[in-house]
N, C-alpha and C positions, 0 to 999 in steps of 0.2 A: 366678597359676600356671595352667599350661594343663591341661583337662580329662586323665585318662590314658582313652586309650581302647581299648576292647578290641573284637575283633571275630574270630569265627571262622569258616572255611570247613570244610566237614567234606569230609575226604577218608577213605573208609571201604575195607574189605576187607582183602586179606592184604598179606602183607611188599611183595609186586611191585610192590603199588600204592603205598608208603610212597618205593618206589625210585624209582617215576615220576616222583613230584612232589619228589623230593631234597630233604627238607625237614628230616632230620635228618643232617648230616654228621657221619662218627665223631668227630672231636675238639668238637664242641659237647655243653655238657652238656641231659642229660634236666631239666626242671625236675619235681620227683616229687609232692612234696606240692601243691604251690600248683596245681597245673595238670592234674592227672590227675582225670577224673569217670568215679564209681563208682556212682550214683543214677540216671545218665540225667537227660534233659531231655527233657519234651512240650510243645508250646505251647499255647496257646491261641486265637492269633490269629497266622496268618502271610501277611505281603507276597510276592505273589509278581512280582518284574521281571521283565518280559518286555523282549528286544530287540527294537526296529525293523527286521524282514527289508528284502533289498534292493527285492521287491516290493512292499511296504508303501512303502518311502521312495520311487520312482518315482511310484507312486501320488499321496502326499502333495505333491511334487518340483514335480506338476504340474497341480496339482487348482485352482489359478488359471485354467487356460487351460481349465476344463470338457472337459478330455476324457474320453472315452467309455473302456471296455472294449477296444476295437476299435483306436481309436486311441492309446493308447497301447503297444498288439502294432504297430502300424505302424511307432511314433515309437523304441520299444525297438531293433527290426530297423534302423532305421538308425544304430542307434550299434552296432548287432553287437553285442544282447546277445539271450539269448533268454527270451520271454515265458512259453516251456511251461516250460522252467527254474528262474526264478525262482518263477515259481508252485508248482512241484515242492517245491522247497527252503522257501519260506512253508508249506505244507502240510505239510511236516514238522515244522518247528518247531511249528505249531501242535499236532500232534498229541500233542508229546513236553510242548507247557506243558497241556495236558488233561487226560497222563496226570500229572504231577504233584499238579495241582488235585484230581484224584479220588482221589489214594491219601492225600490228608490231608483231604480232608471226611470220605472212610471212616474215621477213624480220628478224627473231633468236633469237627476243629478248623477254625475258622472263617476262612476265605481271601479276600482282597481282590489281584484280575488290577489291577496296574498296568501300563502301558506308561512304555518311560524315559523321555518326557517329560513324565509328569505324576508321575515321584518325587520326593518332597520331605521336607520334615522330622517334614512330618502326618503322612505314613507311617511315616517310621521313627519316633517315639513310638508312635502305636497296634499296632504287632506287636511280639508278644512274639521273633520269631524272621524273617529276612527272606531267601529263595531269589532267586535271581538266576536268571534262566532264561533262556541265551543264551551267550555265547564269555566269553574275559578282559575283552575291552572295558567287556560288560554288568558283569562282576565287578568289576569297576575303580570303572564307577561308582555302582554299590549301597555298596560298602563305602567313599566317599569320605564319605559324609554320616553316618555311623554312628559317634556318638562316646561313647557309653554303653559301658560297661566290663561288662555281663552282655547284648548285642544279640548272639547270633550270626547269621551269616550263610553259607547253601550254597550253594554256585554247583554250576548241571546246565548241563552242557552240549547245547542244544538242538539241534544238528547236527553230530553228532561227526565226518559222513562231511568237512564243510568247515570245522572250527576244531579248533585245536587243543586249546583250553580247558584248559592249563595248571594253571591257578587254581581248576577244578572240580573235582567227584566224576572218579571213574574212569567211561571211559565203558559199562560195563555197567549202574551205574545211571541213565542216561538210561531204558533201558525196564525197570530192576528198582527204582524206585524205592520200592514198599512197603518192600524188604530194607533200604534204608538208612534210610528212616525207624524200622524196625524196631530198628536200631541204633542209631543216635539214643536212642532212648526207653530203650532196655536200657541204657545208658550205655556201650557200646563201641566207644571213641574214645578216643586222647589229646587234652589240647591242646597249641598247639606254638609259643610268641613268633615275632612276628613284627613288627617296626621299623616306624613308617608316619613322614611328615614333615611337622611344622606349617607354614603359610607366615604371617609378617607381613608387612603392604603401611601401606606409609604415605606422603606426600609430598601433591601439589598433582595435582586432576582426577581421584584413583584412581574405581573402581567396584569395591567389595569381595564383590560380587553377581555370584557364576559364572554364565557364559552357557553353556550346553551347545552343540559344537561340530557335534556331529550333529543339532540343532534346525536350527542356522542357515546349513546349506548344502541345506537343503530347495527352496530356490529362489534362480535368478538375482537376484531382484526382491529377497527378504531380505537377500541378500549383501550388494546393493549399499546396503543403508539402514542397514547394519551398518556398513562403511565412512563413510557420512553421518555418523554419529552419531560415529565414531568423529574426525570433521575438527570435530563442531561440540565436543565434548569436549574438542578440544584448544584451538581457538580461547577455550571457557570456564574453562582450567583456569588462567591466569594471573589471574583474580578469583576463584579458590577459596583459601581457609587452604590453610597445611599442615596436614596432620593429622599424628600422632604414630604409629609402626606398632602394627598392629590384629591380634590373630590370627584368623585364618579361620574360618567354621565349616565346616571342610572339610579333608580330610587327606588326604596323599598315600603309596598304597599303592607305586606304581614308582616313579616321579618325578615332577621338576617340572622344565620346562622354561620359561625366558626370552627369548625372541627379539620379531623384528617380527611387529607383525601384517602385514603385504608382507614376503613370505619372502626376493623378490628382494632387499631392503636391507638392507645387514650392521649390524648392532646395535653402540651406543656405550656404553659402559659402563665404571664403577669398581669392581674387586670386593674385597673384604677377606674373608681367612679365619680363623677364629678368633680374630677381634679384631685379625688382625694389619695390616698396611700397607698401603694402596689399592692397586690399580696400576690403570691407565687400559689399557681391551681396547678392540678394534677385532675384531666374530669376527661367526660365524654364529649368533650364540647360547651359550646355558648353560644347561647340564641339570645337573642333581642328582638324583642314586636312592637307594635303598635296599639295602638287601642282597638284597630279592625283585625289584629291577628290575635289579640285577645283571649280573640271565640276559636281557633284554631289551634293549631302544632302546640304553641307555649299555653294552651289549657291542658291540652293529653298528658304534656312533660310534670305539669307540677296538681294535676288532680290528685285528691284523693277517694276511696273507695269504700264502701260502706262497711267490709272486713275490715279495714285499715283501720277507722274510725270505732268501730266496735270493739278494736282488740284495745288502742289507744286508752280509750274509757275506763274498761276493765281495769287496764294499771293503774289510771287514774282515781278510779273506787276506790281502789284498794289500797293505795298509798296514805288516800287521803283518809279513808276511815270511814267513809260515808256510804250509806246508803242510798242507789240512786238505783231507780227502775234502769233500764236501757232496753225499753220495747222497739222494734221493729221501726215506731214511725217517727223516737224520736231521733234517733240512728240516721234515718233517712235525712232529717230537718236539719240536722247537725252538720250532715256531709253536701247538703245542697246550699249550707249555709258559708262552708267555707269552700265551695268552688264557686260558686256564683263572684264571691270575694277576690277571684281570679280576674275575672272580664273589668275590663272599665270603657267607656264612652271613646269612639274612632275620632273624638275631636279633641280627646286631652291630648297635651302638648308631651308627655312623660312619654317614657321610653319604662316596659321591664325586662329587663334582664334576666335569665333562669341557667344555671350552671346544669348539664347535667348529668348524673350519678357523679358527685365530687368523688376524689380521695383522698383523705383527710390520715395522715400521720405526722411524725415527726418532721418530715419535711415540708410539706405541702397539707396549708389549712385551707378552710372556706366559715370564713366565717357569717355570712350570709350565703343560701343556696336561692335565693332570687332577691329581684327590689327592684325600688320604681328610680329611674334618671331623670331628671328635669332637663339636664345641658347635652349630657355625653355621658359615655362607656368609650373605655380605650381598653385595647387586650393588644400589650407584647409575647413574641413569640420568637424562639429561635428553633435549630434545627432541618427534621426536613419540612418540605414541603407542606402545606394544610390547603385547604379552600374556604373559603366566604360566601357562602350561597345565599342568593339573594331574592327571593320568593321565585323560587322554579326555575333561576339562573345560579352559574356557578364561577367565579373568578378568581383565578389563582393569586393568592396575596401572599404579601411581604413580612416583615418583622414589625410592623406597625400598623395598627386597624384603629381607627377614632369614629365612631358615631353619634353621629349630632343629630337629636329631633328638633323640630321646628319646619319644616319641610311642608307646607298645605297641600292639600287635595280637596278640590268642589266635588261635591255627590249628586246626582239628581236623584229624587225623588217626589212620588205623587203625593196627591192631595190636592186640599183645598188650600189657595193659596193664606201664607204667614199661620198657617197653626200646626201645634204641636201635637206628640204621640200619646194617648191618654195613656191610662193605668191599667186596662188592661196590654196594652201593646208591650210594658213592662212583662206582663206575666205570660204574653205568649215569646218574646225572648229567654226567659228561663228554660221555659219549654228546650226551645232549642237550641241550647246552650253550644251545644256541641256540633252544630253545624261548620 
């Protein structure tokens, strides 16, 4: 049986900020007992993840070719980026994981600076408590390895002026973070379920061992030995056993996405949904989310557009015989009404699914292009190689891919303790659908 794991982000302050992050919609229930802390929590020992700034990865990008200070302001300037810029935006960030650092050594508690690619699972066993210090991205991949059921985790957003940090604190505590730690320890915070998705890999040649996607575009020279390895894996995986599917140790907080590793080649695959019938796809991939990636990647995939909607109509009219205005607003109410219909609640237990651009001939049908799972999605594959990527990580997988939701994640969130998100907090989620 798979570990239940738990993980929380603490979003702290008043009701606005509860609105923000829409995290409790009025028809979900409050979970009262089992999940509200009234004691507070201090750590003892906290990880703090730092992201990769885009001057830090140029830097790294190029640090084969021994260039200078100098010359990489030369080599920036001709890809039209700017060096004072970037450095700008590093100096911030650094400043804002400094202040962090200092406002919990002041307060006893013993902190170890990691950078994302040296986080692992060392880290997350030795802290009692683990900060993300960076956008969603960074949050993504701190809380993918965190499979302990009492590990929380805060995500600060380290440059509020360029990320939106969804998944973080509010941005007042990037520079008031004494206050939230402050709350933290006084216990002033709910916690608030939230779904994440196991993945099992099993078949001939898999590598169960996540490669981090942001390591391995550090350089041209990586890339392409990443490609090697990935032609000599294939050429060795027909003297490999099968293996039987395996669960990960790694969980998915948005999604998981299945496609090629060469974006350009559309993926061949068998999918079956809860247990039910194969059908043979021909697409550009397959994503599966959560209820919190909802609001993310599988909304952009299956929105639609208020042209789209308005042309729709028209045929519709006109098919049908009838007379229908189709002003501007209601166009608008139409197309907000069936994207909204996208998102559902980070506590439902479903899983959706969304193929995308199917291709649909005599061979290869799709008779559903998304839907909701209660149990599992399974997707067979044969061929070359593809990957699994799994909110901001990437794992080379087998012939066999099973995903199972049920998987918990605790949220923290502010307010007043045991109450819930009014109606407006509904309407300013709309709002930001698209965050």
């Amino acid at each position: 049986m798979a570990l239940r794991s738990i993980l929380g982000t603490m979003c702290l302050g008043n009701r606005a900020a509860c609105c923000r992050f829409h995290l409790h919609p009025p028809h979900a229930p409050v979970r009262h007992a089992s999940c509200q802390s009234r004691s507070g929590f201090k750590p003892e020992r906290v990880a703090v993840v730092t992201k990769t700034t885009r001057y830090e990865f140029e830097q790294q990008r190029y640090r084969y070719a021994g260039l200078s200070e100098e010359d990489l302001k030369q080599l920036l300037a001709l890809k039209g980026s700017s060096y004072s810029g970037l450095l700008e935006r590093h100096n911030i960030h650094t400043s804002n994981v400094e202040h962090v650092v200092r406002s919990l050594e002041r307060e006893g508690i013993e902190v170890q600076v990691v950078k994302r690619g040296a986080y692992s699972e060392e880290v997350v066993r030795w802290a009692d408590a683990i900060i993300s210090a960076g956008g969603d991205g960074t949050m993504l991949l701190v809380a993918s390895k965190v499979l302990s059921k009492d590990k929380p985790v805060v995500g600060v957003n380290t440059d509020p002026e360029r990320s939106e940090g969804h998944l973080c604190l509010p941005v007042r505590y990037t520079r008031a973070f004494p206050e939230a730690l402050d709350k933290l320890c006084r216990g002033e915070f709910r916690w608030l379920w939230r779904q994440r998705i196991r993945l099992h890999l099993g078949g001939t040649g898999i590598n169960p061992t996540p490669v981090d996607l942001h390591e391995q575009q550090l350089s041209l020279e990586q890339h392409s030995q990443a490609h090697r390895s990935d032609s000599q894996q294939r050429s060795g995986a027909l003297h490999q056993s099968v293996s039987t599917p395996s669960l990960l140790p790694v969980r998915g907080l948005n999604e998981i996405f299945i496609g090629e590793s060469l974006s350009s080649r559309a993926s061949y695959y068998e999918i079956s949904v809860e247990d039910g019938p194969w059908e043979k796809q021909k697409s550009s991939g397959l994503s599966i989310c959560t209820g919190t990636g909802s609001k993310a990647w599988s909304y952009n995939i299956n929105k639609l557009s208020e042209q789209a909607v308005e042309e729709v109509l028209k045929i519709g009219r006109s098919q049908a015989g009838v007379d229908v205005p189709l002003s501007p607003e209601f166009i608008e109410r139409v197309t907000d009404q069936y994207n909204e219909s996208l998102v559902f609640s980070p506590d439902d237990r479903r899983l959706l699914f969304s193929i995308r651009e199917p291709i649909v001939n005599r061979v290869f049908s799709s008779s559903r292009q998304r839907g909701f799972a209660s149990k599992s999605v399974r997707a067979t594959r044969s061929g070359s190689v593809r990957r699994t990527v799994l909110t901001g990580r990437s794992v080379l997988s087998g012939c066999v891919c099973a995903l199972g939701a049920g998987t918990p994640a605790w949220w923290w969130t502010g307010g007043p303790p045991l109450s819930s998100t009014t109606e407006p907090s509904l309407q300013s989620a709309r709002v930001r659908r698209t965050s």
